[in-house]
N, CA, C and O atoms as a DFTB+ gen file, in Angstrom:
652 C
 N C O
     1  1     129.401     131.990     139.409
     2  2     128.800     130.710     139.734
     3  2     128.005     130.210     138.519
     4  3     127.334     130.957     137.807
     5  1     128.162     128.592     138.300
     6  2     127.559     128.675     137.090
     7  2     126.604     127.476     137.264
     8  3     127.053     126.348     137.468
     9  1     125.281     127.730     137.183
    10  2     124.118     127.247     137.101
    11  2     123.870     125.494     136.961
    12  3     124.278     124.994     135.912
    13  1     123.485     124.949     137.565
    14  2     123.615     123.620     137.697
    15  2     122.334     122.773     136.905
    16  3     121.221     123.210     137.195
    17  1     122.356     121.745     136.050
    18  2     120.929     121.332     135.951
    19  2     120.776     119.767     135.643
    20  3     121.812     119.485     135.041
    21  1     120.292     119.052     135.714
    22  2     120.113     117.576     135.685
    23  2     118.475     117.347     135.217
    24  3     117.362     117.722     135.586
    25  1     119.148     116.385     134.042
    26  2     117.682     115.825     133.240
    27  2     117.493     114.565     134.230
    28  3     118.478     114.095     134.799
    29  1     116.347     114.091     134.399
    30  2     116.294     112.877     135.512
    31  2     115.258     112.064     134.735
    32  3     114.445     112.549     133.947
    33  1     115.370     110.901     135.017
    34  2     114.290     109.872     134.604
    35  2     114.070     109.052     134.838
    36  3     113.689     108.143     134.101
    37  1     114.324     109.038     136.718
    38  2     113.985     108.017     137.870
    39  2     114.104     106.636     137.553
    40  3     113.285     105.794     137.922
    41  1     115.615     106.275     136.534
    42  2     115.865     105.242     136.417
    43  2     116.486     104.612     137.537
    44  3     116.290     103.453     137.904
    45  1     117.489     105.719     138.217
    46  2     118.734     104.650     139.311
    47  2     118.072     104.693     140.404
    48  3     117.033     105.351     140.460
    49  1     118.678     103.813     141.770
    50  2     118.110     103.885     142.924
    51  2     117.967     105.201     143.585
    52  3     118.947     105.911     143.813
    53  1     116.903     105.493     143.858
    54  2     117.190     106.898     144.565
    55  2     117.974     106.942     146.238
    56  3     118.222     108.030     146.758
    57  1     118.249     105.819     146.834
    58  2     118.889     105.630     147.742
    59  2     120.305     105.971     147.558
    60  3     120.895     106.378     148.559
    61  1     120.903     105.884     146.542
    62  2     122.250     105.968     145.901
    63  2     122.352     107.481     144.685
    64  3     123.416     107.704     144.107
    65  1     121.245     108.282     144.481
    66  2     121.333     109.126     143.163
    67  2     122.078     110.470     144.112
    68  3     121.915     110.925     145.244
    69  1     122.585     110.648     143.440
    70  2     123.973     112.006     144.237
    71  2     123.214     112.748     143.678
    72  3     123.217     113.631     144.535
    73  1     122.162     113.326     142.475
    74  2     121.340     114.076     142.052
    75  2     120.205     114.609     143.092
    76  3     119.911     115.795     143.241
    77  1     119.535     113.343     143.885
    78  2     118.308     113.714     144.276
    79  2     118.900     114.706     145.620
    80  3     118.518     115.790     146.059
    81  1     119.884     113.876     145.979
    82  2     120.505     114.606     147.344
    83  2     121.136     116.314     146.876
    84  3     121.087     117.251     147.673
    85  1     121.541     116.407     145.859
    86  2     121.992     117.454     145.495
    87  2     120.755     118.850     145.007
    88  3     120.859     120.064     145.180
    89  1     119.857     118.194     144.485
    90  2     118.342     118.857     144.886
    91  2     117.697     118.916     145.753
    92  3     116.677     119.605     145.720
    93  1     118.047     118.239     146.798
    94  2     117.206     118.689     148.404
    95  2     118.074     119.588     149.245
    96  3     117.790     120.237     150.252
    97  1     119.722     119.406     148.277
    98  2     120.660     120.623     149.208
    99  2     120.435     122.513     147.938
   100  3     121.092     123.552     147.874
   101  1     119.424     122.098     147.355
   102  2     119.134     122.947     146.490
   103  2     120.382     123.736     145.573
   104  3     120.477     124.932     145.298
   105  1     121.201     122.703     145.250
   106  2     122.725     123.079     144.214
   107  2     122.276     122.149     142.960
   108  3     123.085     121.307     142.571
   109  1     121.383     122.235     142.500
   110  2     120.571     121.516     140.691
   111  2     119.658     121.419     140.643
   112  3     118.877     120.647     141.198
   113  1     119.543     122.186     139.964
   114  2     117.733     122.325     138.934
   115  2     117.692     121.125     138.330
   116  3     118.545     120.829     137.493
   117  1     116.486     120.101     138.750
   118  2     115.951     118.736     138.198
   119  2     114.616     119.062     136.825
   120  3     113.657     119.781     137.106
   121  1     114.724     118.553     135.675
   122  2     114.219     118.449     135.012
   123  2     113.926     117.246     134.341
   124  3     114.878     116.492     134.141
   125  1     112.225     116.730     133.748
   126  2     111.868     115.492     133.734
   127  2     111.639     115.708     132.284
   128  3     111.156     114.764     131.657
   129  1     111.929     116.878     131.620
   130  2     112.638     116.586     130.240
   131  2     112.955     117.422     129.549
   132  3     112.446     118.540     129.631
   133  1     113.838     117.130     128.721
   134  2     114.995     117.497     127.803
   135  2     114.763     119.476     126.983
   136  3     115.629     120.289     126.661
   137  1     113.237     119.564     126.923
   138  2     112.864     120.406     126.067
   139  2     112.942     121.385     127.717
   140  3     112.514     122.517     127.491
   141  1     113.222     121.276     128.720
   142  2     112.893     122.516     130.178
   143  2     114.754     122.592     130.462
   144  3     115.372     123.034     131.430
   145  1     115.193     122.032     129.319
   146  2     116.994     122.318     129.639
   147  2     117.198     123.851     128.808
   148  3     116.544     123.927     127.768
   149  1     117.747     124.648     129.041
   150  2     118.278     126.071     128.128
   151  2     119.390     125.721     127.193
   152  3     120.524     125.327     127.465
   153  1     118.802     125.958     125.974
   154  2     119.921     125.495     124.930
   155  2     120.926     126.446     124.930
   156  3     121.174     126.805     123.779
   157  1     121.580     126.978     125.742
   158  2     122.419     127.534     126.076
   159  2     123.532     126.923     126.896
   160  3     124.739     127.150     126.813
   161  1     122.775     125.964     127.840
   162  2     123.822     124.838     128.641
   163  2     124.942     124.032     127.870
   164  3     124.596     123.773     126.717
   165  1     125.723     123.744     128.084
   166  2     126.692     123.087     128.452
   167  2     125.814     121.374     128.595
   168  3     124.939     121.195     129.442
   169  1     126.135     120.573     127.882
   170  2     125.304     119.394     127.706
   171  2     126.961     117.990     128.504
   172  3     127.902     117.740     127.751
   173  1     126.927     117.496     129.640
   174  2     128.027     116.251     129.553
   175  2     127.584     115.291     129.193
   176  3     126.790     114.629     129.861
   177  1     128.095     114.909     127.760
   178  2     127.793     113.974     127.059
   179  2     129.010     112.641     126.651
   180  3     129.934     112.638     125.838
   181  1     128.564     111.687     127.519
   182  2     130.173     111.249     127.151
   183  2     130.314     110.651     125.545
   184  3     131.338     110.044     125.232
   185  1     129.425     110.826     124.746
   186  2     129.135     110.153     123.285
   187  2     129.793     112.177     122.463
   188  3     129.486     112.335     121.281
   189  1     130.222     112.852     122.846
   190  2     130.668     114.299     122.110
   191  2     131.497     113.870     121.527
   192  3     131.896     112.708     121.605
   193  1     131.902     114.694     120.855
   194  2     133.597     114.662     120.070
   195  2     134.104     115.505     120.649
   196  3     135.252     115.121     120.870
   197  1     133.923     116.668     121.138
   198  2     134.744     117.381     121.714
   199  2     135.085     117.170     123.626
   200  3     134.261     116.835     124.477
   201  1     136.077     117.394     123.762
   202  2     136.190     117.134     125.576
   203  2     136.137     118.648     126.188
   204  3     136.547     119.670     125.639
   205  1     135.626     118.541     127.256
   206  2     135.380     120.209     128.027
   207  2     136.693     120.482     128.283
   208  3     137.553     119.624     128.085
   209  1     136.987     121.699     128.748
   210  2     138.755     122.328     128.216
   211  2     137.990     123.562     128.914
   212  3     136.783     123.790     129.003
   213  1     139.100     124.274     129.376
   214  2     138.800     125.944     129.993
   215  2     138.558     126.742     128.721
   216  3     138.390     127.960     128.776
   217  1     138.540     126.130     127.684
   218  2     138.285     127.190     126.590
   219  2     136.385     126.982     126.534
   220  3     135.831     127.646     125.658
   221  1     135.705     126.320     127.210
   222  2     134.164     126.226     127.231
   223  2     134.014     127.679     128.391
   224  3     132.942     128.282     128.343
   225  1     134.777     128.035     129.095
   226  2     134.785     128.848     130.192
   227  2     133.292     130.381     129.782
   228  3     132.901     130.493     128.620
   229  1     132.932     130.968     130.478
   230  2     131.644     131.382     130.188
   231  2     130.752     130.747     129.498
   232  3     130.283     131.285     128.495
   233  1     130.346     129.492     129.893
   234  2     129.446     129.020     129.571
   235  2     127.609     129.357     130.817
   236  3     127.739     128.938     131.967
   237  1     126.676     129.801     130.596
   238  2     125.895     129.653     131.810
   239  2     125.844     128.866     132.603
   240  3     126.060     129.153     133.781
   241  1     125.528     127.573     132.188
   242  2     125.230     126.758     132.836
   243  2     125.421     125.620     132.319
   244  3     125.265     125.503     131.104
   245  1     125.858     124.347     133.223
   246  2     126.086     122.793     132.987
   247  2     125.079     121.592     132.925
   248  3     124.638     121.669     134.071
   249  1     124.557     120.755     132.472
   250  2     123.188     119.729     132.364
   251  2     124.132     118.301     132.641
   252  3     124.997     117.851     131.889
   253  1     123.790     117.879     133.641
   254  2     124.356     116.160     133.240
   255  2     122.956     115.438     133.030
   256  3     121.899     115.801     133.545
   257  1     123.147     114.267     132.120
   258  2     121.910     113.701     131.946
   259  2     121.980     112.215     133.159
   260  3     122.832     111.327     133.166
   261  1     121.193     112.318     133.769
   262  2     121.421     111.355     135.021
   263  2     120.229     110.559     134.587
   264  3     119.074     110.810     134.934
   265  1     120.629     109.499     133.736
   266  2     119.218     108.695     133.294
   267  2     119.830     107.353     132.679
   268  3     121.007     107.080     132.913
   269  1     119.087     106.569     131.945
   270  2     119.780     105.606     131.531
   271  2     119.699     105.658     130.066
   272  3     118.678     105.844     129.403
   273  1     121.066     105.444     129.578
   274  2     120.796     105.786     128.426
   275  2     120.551     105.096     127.024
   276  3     120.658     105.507     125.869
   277  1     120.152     103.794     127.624
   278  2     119.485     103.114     126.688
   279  2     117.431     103.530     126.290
   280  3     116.643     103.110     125.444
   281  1     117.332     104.483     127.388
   282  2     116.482     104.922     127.472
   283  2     116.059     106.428     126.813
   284  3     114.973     106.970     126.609
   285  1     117.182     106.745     126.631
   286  2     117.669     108.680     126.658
   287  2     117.483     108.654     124.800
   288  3     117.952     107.672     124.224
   289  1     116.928     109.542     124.119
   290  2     116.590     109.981     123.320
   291  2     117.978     110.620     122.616
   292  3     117.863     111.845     122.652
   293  1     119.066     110.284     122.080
   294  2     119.783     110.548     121.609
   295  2     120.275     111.212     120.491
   296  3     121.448     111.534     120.305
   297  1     119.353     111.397     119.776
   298  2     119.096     112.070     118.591
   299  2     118.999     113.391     118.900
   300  3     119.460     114.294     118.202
   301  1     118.075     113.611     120.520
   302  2     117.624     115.220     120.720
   303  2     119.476     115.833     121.517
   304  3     119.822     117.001     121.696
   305  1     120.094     114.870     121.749
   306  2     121.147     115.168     122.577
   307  2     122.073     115.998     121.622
   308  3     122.535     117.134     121.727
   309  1     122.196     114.922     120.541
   310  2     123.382     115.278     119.523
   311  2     122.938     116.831     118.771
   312  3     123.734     117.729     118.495
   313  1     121.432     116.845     118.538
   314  2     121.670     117.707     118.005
   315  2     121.720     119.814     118.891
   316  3     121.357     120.938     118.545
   317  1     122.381     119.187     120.047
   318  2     122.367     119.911     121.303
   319  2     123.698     121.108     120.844
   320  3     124.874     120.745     120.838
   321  1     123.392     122.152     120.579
   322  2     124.662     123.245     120.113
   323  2     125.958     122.929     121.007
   324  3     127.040     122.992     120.423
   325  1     125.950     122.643     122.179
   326  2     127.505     122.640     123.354
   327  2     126.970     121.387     123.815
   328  3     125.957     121.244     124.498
   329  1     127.874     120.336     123.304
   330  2     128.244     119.164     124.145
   331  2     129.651     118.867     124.095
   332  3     130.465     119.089     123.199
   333  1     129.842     118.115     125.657
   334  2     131.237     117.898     125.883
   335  2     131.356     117.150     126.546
   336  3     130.555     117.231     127.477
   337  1     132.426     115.830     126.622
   338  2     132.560     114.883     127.036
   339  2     133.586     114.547     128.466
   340  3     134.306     113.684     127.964
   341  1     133.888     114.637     129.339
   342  2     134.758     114.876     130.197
   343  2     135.924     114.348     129.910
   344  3     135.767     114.023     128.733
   345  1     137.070     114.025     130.229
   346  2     138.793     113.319     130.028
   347  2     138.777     112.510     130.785
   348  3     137.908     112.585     131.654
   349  1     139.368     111.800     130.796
   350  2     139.777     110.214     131.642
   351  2     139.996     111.190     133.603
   352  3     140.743     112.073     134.024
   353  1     138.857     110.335     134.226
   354  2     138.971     110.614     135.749
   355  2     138.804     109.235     136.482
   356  3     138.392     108.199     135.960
   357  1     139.173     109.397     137.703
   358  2     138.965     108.313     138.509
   359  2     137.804     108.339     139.527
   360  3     137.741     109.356     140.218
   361  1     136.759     107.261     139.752
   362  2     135.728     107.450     140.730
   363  2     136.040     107.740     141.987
   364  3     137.208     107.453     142.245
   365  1     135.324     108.288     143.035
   366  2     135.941     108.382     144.434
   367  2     134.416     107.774     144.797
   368  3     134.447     107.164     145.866
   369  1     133.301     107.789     144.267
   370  2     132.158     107.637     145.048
   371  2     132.396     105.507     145.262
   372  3     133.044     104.639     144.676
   373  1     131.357     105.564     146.519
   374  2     131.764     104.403     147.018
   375  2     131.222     103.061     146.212
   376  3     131.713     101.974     146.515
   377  1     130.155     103.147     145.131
   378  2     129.759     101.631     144.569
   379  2     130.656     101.695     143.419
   380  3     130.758     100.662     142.758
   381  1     131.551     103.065     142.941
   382  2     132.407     102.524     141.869
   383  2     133.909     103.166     141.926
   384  3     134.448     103.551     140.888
   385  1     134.561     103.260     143.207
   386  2     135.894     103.940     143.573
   387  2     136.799     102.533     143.079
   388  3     136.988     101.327     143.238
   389  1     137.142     103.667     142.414
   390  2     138.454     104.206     141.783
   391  2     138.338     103.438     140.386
   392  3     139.356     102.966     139.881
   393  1     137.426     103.347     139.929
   394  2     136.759     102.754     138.761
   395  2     137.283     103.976     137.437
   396  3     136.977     105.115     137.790
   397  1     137.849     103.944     136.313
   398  2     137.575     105.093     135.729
   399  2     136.537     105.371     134.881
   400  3     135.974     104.373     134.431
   401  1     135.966     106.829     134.402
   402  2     135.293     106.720     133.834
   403  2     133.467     106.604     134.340
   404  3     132.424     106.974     133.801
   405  1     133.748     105.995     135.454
   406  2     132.250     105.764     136.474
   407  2     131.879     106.823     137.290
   408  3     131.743     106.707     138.508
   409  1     131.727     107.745     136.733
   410  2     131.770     109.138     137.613
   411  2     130.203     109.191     137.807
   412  3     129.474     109.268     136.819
   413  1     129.541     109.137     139.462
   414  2     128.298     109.849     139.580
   415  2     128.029     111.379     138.706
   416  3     128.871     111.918     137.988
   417  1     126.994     111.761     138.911
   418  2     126.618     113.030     138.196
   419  2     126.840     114.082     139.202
   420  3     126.690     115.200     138.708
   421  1     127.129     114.090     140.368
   422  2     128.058     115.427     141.585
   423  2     129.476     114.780     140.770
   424  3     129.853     115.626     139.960
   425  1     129.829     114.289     140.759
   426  2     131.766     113.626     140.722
   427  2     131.737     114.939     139.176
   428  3     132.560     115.833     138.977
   429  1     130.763     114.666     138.506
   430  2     130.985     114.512     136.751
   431  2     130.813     116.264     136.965
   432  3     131.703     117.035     136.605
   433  1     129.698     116.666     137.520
   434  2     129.470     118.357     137.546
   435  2     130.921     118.578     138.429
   436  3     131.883     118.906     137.734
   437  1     131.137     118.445     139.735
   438  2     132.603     118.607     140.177
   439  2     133.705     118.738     138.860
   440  3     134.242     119.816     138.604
   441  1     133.894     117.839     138.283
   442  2     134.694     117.755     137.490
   443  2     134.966     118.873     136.423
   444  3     136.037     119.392     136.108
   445  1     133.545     119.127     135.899
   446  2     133.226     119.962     135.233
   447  2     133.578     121.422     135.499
   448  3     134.205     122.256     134.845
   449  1     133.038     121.446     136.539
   450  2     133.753     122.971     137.569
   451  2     135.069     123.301     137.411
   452  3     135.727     124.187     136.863
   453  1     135.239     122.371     138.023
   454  2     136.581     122.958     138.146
   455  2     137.724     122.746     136.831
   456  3     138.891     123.133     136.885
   457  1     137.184     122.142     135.827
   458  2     138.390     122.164     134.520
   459  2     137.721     123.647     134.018
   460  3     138.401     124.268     133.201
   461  1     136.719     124.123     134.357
   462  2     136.312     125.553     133.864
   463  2     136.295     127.025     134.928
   464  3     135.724     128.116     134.903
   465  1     137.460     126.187     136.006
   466  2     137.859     127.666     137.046
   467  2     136.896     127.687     137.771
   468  3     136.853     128.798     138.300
   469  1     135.985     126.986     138.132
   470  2     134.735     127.110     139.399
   471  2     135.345     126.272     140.533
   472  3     134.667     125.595     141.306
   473  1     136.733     126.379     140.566
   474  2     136.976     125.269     141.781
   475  2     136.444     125.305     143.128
   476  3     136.383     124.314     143.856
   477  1     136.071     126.436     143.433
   478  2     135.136     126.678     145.218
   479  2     133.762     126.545     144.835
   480  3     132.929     126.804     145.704
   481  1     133.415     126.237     143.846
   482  2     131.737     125.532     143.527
   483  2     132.108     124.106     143.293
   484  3     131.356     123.265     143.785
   485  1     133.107     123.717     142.647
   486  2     133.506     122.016     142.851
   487  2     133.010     121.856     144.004
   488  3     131.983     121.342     144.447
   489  1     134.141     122.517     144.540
   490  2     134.491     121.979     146.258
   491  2     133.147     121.905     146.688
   492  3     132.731     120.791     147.005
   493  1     132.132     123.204     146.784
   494  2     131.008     123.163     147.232
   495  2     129.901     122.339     147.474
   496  3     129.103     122.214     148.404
   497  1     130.173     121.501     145.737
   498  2     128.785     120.644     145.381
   499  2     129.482     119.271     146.347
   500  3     128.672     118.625     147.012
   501  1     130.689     118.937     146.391
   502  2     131.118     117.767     146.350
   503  2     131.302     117.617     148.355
   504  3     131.596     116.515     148.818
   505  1     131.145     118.497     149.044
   506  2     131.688     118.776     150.170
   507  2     130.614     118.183     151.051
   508  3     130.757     118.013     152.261
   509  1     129.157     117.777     150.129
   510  2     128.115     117.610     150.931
   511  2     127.476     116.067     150.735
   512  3     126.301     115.701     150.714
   513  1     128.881     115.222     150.584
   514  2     129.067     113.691     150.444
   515  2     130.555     113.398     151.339
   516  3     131.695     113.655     150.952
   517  1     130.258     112.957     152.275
   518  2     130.906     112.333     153.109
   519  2     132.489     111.532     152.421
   520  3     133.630     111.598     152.879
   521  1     132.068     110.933     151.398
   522  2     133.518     111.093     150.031
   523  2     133.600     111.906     148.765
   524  3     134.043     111.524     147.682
   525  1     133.115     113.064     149.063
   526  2     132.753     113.372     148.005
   527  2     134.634     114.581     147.939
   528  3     135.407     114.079     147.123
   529  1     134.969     115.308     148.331
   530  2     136.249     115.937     148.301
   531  2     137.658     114.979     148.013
   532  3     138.793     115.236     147.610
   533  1     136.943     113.741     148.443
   534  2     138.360     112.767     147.982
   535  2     138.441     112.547     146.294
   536  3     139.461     112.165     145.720
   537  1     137.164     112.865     145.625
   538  2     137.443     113.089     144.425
   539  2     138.177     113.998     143.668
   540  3     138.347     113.871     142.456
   541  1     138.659     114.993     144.403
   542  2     139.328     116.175     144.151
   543  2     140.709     115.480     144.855
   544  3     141.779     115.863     144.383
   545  1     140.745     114.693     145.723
   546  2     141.719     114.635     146.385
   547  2     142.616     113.399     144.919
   548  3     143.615     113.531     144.211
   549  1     141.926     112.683     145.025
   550  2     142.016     111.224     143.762
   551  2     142.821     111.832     142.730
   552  3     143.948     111.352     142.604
   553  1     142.545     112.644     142.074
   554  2     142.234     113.081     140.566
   555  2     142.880     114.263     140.371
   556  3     142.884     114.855     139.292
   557  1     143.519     114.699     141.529
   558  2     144.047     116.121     141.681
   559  2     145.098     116.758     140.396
   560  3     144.838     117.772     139.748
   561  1     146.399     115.844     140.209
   562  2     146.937     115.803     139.029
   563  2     145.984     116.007     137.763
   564  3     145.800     117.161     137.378
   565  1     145.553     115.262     137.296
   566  2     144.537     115.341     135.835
   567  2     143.981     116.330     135.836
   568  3     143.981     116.929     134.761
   569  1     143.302     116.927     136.933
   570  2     142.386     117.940     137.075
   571  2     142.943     119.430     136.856
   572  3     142.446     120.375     136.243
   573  1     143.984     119.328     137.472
   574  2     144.747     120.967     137.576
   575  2     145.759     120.387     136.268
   576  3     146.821     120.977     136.466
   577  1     145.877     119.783     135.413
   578  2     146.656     119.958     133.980
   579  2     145.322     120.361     132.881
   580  3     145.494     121.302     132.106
   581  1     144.007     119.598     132.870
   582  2     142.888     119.699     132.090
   583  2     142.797     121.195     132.392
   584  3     143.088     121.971     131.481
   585  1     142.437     121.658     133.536
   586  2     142.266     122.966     134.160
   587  2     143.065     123.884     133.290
   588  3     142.498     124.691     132.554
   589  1     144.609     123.764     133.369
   590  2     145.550     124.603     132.599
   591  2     145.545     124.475     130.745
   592  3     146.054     125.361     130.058
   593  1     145.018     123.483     130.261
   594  2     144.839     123.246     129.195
   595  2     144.496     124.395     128.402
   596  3     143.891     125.247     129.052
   597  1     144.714     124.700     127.102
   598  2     144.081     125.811     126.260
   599  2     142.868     125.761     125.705
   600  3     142.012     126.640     125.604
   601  1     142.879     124.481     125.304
   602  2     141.472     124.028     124.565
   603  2     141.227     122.375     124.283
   604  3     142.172     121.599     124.424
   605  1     139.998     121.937     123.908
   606  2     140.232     120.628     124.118
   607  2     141.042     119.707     123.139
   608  3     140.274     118.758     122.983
   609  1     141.706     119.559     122.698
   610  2     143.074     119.281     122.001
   611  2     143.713     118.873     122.989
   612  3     144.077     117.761     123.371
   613  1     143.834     120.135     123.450
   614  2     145.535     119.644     124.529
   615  2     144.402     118.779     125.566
   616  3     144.862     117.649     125.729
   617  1     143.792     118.855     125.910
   618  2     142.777     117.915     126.940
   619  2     142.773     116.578     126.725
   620  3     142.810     115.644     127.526
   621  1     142.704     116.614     125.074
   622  2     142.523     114.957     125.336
   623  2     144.450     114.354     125.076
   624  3     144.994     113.370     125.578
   625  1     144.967     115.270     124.245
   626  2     146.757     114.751     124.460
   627  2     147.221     114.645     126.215
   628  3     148.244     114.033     126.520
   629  1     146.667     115.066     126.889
   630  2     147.090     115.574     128.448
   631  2     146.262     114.204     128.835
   632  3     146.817     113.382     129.565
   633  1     144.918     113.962     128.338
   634  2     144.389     112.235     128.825
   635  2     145.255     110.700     128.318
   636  3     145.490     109.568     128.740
   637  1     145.525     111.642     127.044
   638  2     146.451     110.151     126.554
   639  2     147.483     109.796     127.541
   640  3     147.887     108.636     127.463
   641  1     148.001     110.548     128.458
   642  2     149.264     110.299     129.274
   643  2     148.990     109.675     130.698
   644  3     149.773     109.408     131.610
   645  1     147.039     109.467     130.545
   646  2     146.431     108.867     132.103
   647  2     145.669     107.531     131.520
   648  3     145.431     106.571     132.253
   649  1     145.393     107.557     130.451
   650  2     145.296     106.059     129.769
   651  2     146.453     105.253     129.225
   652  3     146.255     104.140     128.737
């Protein structure tokens, strides 16, 4: 099982944050800043050069930054040892389905999971949103080829064929 964590900075509605709900079902460690993340994590950054690939696989733990990022300190991001950007997915959550690319931060950790073999912790985080498994259901193709991928190379040649 691999360790969940979210930088927060009570920018979005909290009526709508798949984060806050995902910390009251106690599946992500919330942090209000950047320096209480383990530089050991796994950073989803969609500004990386590299895309996550099963070759990130033993990693501890995953960070999405759930903030806004005209706000987000970017400088401390980049110079973050493991960042990785996810591959072309489709939204399932309801203010941006089937949007690509618009992935909440459960959709984006889901995602994450399971291109790194945690697929019954996908399932897990995502099972406790009423649409939240149709994202697995959506995306199923992309997901189980990224999944089989060697490294991120073939990840993003395997996205060129969904853009």
């Amino acid at each position: 099982m691999i360790r969940l964590y979210a930088f927060r900075d009570n920018s979005c509605d909290p009526r709508k944050c798949t984060v806050k709900r995902m910390e009251k079902w106690d599946q992500v460690k919330v942090v209000d800043s950047l320096d209480r993340i383990p530089r050991t994590s796994l950073i989803l950054d969609p500004t990386a050069e590299q895309a996550l690939s099963p070759a990130d696989r033993g990693i501890p733990s995953i960070t999405a930054l759930d903030c806004s990022w005209e706000v987000l300190e970017t400088w401390t991001i980049k110079r973050w040892p493991t960042r990785r950007a996810l591959p072309y997915l489709v939204a399932a959550n309801p203010v941006n389905f089937g949007r690509p690319l618009r992935l909440t931060s459960v959709e984006a950790f889901a995602a994450a999971l399971y291109i790194l073999g945690e697929e019954e912790q996908a399932r897990q985080v995502l099972s406790k949103f009423n649409w939240g498994l149709h994202f697995l259901e959506l995306n199923a193709e992309p997901l189980g080829e990224y999944a089989a991928a060697k490294n991120s190379a073939e990840v993003v040649e395997i996205q060129g064929y969904y853009l």
